[in-house]
C-alpha positions in Angstrom: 9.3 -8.0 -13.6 10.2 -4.3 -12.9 7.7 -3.4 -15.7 8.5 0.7 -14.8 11.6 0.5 -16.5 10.1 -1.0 -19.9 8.3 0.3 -22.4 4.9 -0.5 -23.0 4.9 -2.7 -26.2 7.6 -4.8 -24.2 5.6 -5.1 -21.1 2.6 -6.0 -23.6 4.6 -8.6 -25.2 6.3 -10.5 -22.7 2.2 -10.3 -20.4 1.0 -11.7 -23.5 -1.6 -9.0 -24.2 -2.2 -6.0 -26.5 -3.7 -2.6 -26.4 -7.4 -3.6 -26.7 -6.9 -6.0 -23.5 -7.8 -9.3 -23.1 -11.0 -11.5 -24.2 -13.5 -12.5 -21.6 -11.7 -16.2 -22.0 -8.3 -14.9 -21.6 -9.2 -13.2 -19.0 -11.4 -16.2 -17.2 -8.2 -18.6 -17.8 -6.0 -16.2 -15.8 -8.3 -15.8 -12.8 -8.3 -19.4 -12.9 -4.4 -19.9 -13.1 -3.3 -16.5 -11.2 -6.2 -15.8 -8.5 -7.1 -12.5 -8.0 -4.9 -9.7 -8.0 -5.5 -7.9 -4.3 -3.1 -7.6 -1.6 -3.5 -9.3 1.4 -3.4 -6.8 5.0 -1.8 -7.1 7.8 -4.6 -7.0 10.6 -2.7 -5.2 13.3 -1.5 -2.5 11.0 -4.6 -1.8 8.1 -5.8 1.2 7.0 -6.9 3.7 10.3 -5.1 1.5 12.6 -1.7 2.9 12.2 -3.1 6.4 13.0 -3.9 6.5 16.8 -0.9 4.8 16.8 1.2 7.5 15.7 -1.0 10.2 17.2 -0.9 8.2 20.6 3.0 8.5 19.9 3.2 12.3 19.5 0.8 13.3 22.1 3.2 11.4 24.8 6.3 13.7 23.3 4.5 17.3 23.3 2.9 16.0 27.2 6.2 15.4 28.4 7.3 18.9 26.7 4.4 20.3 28.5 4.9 19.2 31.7 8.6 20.5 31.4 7.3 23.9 31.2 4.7 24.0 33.8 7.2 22.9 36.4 9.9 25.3 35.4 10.2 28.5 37.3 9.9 31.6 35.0 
């Protein structure tokens, strides 16, 4: 299934489609058969999550830098 590498009458042919797409009752049978095509997310890491994350991550590294500064003697 690594469509990318084919060309497009070949992915065509083997997805059993053409160029004009499918037909309101092709495309009803294959909701039916596949489902939907979505992704499902991870709750802990989806979407903004991951971002204070990595910000929360950073901030900790240029504190400690910080703090190595202030308490050096010039």
């Amino acid at each position: 299934m690594e469509y990318y590498k084919q060309s497009s009458s070949e992915v065509l042919k083997q997805t059993n489609t053409s160029e004009k797409g499918l037909t309101h009752s092709e495309a009803k049978e294959r909701l039916e058969k596949y489902g939907y095509n979505e992704l499902k997310q991870n709750k802990k890491s989806a979407g903004m999550a991951v971002i204070p994350r990595n910000l929360q991550r950073s901030n900790g590294h240029r504190t400690r830098n910080c703090s190595a500064c202030t308490t050096s003697t010039w």
